[in-house]
Structure formats: C-alpha cells, structure tokens
N, CA, C and O atoms as a GROMACS GRO file, in nm:
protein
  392
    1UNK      N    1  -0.524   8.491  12.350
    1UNK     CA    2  -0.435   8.397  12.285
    1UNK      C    3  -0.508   8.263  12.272
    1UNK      O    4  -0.589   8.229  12.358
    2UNK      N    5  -0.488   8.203  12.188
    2UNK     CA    6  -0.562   8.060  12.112
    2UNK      C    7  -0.515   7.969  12.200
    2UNK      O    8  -0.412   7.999  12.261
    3UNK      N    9  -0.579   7.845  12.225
    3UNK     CA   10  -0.551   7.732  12.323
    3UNK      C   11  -0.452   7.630  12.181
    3UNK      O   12  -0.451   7.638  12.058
    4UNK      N   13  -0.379   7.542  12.281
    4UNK     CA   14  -0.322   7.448  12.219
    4UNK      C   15  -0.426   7.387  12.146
    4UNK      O   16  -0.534   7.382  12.204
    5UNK      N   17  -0.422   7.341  12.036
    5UNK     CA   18  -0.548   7.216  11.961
    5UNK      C   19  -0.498   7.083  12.085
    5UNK      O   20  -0.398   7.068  12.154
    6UNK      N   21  -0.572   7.038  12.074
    6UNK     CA   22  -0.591   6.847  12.151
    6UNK      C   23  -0.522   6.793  12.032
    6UNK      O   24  -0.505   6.832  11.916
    7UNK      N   25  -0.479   6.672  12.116
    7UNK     CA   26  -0.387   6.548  12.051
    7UNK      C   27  -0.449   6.453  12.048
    7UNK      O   28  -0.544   6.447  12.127
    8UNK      N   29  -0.434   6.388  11.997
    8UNK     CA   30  -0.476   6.257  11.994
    8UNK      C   31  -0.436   6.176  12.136
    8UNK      O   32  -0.322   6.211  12.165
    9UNK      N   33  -0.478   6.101  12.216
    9UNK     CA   34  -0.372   6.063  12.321
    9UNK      C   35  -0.328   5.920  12.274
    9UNK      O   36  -0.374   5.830  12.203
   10UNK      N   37  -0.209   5.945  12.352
   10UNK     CA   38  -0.075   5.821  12.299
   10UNK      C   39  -0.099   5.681  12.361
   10UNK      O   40  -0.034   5.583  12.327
   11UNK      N   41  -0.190   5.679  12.446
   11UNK     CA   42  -0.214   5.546  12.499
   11UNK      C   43  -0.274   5.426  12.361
   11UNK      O   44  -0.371   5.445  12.287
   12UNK      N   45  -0.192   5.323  12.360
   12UNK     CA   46  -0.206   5.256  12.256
   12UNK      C   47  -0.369   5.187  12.224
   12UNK      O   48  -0.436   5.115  12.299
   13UNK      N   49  -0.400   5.235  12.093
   13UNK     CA   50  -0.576   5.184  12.096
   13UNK      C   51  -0.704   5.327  12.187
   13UNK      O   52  -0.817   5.337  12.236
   14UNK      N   53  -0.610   5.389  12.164
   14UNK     CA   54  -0.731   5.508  12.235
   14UNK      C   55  -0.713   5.607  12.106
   14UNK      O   56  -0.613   5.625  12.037
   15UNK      N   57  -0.858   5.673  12.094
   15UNK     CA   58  -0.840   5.740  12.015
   15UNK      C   59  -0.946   5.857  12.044
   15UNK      O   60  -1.029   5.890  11.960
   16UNK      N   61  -0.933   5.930  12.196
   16UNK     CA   62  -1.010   6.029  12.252
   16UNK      C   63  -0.893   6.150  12.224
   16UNK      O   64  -0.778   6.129  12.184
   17UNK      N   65  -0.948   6.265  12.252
   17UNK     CA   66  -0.865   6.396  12.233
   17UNK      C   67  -0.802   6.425  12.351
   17UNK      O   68  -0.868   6.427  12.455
   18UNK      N   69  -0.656   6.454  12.352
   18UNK     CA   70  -0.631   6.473  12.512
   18UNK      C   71  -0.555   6.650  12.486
   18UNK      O   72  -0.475   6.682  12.398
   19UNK      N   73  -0.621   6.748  12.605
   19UNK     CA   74  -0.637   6.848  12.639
   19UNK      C   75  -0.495   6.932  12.612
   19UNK      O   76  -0.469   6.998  12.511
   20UNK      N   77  -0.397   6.909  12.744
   20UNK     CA   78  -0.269   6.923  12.739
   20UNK      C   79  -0.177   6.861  12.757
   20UNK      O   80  -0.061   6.892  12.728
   21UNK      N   81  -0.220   6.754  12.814
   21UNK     CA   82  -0.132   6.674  12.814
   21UNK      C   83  -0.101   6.544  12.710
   21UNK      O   84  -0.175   6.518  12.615
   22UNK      N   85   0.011   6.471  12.739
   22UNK     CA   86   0.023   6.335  12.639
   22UNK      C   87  -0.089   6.208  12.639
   22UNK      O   88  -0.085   6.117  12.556
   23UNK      N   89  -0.179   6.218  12.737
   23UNK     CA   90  -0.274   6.090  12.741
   23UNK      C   91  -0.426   6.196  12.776
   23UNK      O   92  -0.440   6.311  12.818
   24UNK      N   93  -0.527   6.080  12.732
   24UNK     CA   94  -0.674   6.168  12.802
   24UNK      C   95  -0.651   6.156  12.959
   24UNK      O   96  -0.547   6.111  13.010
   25UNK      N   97  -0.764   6.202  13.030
   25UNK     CA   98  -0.771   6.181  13.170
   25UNK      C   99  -0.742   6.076  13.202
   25UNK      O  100  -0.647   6.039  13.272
   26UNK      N  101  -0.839   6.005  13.140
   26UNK     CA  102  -0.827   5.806  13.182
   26UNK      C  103  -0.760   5.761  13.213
   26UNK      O  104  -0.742   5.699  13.318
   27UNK      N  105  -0.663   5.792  13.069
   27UNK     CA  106  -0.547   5.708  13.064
   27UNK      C  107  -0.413   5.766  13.157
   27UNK      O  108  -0.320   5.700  13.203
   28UNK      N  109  -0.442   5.924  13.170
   28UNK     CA  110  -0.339   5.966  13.292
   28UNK      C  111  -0.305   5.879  13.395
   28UNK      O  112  -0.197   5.833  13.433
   29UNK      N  113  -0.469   5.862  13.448
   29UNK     CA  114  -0.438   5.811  13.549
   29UNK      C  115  -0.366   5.690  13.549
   29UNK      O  116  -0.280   5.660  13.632
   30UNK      N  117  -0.408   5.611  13.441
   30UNK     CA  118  -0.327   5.442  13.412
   30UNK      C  119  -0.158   5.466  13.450
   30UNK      O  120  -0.104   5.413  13.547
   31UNK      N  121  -0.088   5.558  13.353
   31UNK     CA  122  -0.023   5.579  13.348
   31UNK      C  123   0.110   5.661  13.427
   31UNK      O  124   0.229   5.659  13.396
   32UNK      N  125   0.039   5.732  13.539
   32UNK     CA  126   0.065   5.792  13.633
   32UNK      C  127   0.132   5.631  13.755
   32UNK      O  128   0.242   5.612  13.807
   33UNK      N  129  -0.025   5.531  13.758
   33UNK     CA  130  -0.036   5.445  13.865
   33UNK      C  131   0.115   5.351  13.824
   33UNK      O  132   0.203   5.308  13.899
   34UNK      N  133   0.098   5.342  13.679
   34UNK     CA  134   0.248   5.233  13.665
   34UNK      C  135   0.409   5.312  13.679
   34UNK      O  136   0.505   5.261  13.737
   35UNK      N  137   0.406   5.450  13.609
   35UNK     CA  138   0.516   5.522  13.682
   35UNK      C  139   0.545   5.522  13.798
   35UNK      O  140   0.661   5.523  13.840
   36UNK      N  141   0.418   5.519  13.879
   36UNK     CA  142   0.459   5.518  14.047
   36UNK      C  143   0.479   5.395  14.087
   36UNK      O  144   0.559   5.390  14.180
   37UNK      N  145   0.438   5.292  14.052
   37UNK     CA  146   0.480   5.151  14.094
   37UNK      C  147   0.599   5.132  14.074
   37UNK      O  148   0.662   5.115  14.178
   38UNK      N  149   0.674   5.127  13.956
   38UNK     CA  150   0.758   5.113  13.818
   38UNK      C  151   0.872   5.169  13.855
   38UNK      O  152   0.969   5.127  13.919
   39UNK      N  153   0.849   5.260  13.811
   39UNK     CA  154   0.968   5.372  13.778
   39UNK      C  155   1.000   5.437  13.906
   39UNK      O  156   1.119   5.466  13.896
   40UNK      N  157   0.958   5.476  14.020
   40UNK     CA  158   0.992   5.545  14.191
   40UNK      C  159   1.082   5.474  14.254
   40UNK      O  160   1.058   5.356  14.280
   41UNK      N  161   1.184   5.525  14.285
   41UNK     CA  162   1.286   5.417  14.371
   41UNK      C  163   1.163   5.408  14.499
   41UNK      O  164   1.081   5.496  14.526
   42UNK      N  165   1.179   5.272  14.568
   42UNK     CA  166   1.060   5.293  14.631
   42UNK      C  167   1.172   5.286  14.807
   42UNK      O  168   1.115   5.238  14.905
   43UNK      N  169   1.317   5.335  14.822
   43UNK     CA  170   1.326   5.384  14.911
   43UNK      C  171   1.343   5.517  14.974
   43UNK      O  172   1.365   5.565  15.086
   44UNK      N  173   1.316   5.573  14.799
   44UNK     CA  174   1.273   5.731  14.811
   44UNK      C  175   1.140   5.729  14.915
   44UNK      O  176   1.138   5.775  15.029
   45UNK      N  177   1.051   5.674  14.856
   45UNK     CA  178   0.915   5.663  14.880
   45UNK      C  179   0.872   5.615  15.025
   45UNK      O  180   0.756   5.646  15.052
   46UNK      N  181   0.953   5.536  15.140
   46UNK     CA  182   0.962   5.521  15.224
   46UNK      C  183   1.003   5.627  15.289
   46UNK      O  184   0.953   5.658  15.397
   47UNK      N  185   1.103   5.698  15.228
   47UNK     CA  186   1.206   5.798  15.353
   47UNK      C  187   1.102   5.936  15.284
   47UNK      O  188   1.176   6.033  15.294
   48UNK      N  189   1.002   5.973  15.237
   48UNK     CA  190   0.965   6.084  15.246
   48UNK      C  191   0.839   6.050  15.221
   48UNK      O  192   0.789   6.049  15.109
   49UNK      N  193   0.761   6.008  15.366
   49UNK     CA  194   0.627   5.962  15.372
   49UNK      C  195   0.567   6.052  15.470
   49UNK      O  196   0.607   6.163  15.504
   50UNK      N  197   0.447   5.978  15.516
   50UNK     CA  198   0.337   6.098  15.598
   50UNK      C  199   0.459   6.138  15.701
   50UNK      O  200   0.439   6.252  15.743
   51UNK      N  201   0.556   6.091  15.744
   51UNK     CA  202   0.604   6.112  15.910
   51UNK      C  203   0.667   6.257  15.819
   51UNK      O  204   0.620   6.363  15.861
   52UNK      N  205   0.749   6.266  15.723
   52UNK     CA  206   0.846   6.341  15.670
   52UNK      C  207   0.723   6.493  15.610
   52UNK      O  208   0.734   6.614  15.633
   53UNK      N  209   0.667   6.454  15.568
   53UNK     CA  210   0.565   6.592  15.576
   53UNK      C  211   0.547   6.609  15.698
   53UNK      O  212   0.638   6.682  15.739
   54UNK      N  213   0.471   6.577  15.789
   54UNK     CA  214   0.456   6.613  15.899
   54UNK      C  215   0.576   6.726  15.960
   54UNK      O  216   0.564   6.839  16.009
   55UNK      N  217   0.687   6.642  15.935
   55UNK     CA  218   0.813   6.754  16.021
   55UNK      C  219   0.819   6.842  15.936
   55UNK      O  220   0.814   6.954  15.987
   56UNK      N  221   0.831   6.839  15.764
   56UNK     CA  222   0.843   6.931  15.674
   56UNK      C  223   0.696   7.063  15.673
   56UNK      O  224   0.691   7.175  15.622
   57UNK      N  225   0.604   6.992  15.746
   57UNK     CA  226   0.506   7.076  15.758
   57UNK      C  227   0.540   7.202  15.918
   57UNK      O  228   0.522   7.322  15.934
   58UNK      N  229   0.582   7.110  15.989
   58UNK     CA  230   0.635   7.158  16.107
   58UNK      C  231   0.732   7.280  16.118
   58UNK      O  232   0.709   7.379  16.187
   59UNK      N  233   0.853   7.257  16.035
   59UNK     CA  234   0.938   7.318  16.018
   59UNK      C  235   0.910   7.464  15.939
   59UNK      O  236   0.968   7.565  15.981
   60UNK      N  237   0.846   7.470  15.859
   60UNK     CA  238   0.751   7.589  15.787
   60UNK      C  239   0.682   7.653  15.851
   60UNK      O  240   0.665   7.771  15.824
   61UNK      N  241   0.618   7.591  15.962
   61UNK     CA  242   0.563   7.664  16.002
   61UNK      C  243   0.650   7.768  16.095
   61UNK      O  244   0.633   7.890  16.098
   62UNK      N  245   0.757   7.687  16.179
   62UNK     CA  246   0.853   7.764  16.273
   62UNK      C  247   0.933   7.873  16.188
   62UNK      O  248   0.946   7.992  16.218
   63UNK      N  249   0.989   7.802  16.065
   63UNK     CA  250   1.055   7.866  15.960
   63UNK      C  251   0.967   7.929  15.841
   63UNK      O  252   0.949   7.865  15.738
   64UNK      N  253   0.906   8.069  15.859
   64UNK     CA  254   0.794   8.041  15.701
   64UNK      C  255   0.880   8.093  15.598
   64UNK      O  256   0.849   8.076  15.480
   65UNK      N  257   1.006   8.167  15.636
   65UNK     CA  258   1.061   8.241  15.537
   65UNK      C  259   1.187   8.112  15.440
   65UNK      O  260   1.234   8.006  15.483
   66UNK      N  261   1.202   8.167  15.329
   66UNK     CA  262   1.339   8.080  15.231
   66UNK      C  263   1.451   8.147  15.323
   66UNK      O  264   1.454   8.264  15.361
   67UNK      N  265   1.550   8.032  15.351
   67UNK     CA  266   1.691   8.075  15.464
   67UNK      C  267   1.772   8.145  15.339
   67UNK      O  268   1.821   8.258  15.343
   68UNK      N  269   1.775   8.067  15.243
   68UNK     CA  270   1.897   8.111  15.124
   68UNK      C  271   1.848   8.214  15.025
   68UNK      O  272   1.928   8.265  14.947
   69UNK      N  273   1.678   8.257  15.026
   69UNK     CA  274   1.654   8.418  15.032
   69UNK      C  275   1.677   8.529  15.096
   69UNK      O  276   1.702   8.643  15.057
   70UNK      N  277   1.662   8.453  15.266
   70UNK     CA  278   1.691   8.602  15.344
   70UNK      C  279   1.857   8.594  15.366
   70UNK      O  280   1.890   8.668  15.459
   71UNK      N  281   1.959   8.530  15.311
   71UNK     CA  282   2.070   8.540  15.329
   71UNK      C  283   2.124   8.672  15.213
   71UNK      O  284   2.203   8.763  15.235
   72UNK      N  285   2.054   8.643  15.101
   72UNK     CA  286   2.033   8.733  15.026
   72UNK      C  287   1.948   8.877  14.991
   72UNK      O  288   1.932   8.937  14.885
   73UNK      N  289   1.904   8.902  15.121
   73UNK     CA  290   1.801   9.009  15.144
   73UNK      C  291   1.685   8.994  15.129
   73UNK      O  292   1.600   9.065  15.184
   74UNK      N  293   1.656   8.872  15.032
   74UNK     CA  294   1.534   8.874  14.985
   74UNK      C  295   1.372   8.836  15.075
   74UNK      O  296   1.397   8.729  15.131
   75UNK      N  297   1.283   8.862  15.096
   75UNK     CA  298   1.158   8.792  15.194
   75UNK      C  299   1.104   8.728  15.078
   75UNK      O  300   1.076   8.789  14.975
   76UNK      N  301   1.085   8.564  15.101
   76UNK     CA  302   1.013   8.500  14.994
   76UNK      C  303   0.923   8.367  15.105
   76UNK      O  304   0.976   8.324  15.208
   77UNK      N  305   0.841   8.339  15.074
   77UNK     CA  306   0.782   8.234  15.169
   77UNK      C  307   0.879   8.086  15.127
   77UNK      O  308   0.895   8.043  15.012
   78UNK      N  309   0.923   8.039  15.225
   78UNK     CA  310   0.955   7.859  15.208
   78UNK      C  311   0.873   7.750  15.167
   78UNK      O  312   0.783   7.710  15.241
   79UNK      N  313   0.898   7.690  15.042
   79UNK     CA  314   0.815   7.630  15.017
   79UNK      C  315   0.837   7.511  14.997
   79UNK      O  316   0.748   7.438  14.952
   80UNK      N  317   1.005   7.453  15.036
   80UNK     CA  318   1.044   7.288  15.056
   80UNK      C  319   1.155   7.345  15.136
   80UNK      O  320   1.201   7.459  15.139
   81UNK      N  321   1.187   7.230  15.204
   81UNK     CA  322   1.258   7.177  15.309
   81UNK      C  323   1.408   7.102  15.261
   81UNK      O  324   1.388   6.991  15.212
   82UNK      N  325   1.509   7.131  15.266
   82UNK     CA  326   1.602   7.053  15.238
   82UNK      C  327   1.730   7.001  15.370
   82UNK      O  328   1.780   7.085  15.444
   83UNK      N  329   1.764   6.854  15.378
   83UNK     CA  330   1.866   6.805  15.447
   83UNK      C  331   1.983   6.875  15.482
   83UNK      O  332   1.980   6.915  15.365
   84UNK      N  333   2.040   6.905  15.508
   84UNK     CA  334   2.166   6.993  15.498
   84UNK      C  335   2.279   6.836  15.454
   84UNK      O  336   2.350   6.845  15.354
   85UNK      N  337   2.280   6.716  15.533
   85UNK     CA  338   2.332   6.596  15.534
   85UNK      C  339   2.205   6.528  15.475
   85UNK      O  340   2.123   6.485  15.556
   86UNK      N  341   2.179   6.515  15.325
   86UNK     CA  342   2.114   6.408  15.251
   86UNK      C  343   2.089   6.261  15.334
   86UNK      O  344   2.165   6.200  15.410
   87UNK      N  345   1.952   6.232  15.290
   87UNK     CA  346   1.976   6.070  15.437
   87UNK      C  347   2.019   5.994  15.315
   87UNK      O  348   2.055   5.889  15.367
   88UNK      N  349   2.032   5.985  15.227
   88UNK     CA  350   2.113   5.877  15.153
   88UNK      C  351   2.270   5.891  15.211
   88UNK      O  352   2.338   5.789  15.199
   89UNK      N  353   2.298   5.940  15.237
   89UNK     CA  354   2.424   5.998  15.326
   89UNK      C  355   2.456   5.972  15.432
   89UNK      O  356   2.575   5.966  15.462
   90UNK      N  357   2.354   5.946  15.523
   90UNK     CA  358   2.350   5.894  15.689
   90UNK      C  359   2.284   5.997  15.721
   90UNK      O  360   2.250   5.960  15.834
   91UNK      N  361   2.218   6.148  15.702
   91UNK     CA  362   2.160   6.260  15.767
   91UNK      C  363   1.990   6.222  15.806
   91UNK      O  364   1.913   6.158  15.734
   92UNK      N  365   1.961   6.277  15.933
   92UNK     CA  366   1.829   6.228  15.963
   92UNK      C  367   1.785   6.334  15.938
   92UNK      O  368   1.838   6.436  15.893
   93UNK      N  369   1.618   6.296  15.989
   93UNK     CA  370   1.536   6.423  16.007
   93UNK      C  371   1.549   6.513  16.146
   93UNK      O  372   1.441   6.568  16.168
   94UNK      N  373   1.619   6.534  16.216
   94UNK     CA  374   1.658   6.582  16.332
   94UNK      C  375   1.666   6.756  16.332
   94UNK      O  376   1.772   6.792  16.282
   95UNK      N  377   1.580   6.872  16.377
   95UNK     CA  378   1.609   7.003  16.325
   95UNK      C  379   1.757   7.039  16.298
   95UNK      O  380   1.791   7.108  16.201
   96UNK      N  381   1.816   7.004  16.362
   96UNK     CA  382   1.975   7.021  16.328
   96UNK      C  383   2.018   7.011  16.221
   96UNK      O  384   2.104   7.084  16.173
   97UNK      N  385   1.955   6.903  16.161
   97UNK     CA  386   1.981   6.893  15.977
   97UNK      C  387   1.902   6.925  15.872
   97UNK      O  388   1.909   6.885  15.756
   98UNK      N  389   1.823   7.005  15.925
   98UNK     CA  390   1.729   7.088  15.794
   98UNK      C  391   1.736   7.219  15.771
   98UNK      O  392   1.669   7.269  15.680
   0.00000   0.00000   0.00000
C-alpha cells in the first residue's frame, strides 16, 4: 500500500515537507513545547508527576492484569491505572483508591 504524500507543514513561513504529521520535525517540537506550556491545566501536571508514575508503576506491577477485563473473563495486560475517587474529587493516591 502507497504512503501518504508529505504536506507542506503548517508552521507559518516554513516551507519543508512534513511526513505525517501537521508540522516538520522542527517545528513539532516548537509546537508541542507551547501546547505544553499553554494549553495543560498545569494542576493536572502537578498531580500526575514522577511520584504518581512511580505508584502507577508499582501498582502494575502487583496488579499486571486489566480488573474490568478479568471481571469479564477476559486476560489482557493493564496498561493505566485509574482513581476509583478522582483527586479532583478529594481521592488520593492511597491503594484503596486505585
């Protein structure tokens, strides 16, 4: 099967070919860096930092299977972690609530 043709990329004043995506590499990155400044609630970005992988890494490992697969018969590996009590909510990271 044939590849997508390249675009032009959309970054204003560039006029390199970009692959699959909407900008070349370059400019990904530009563009990536101001979304994440910009646009990230940044108390998302606090409440799911190195400490929150760490436990989310933790917990996978104790837990490797999906809970709401094997409730359903299914064996699938876990591959995110969810709150049961959202901490926008008041719910911590405490095993009790994951």
């Amino acid at each position: 099967m044939p590849y997508k043709p390249k675009r032009p990329c959309a970054y204003p004043g560039c006029g390199r070919l970009a692959e699959r995506e909407q900008y070349c590499a370059e400019h990904q990155k530009v563009v990536d860096k101001q979304y994440n400044q910009y646009e990230r609630d940044p108390k998302s970005n606090k409440r799911y930092g190195r400490s929150w992988k760490r436990i989310r890494d933790r917990y996978i490992k104790l837990h490797p299977l999906c809970e709401e697969c094997e409730k359903q018969g299914k064996l699938t590996p876990a591959e995110e972690v969810h709150h049961i009590l959202p901490l926008s909510k008041g719910g911590g990271n405490e095993k009790s609530n994951l």
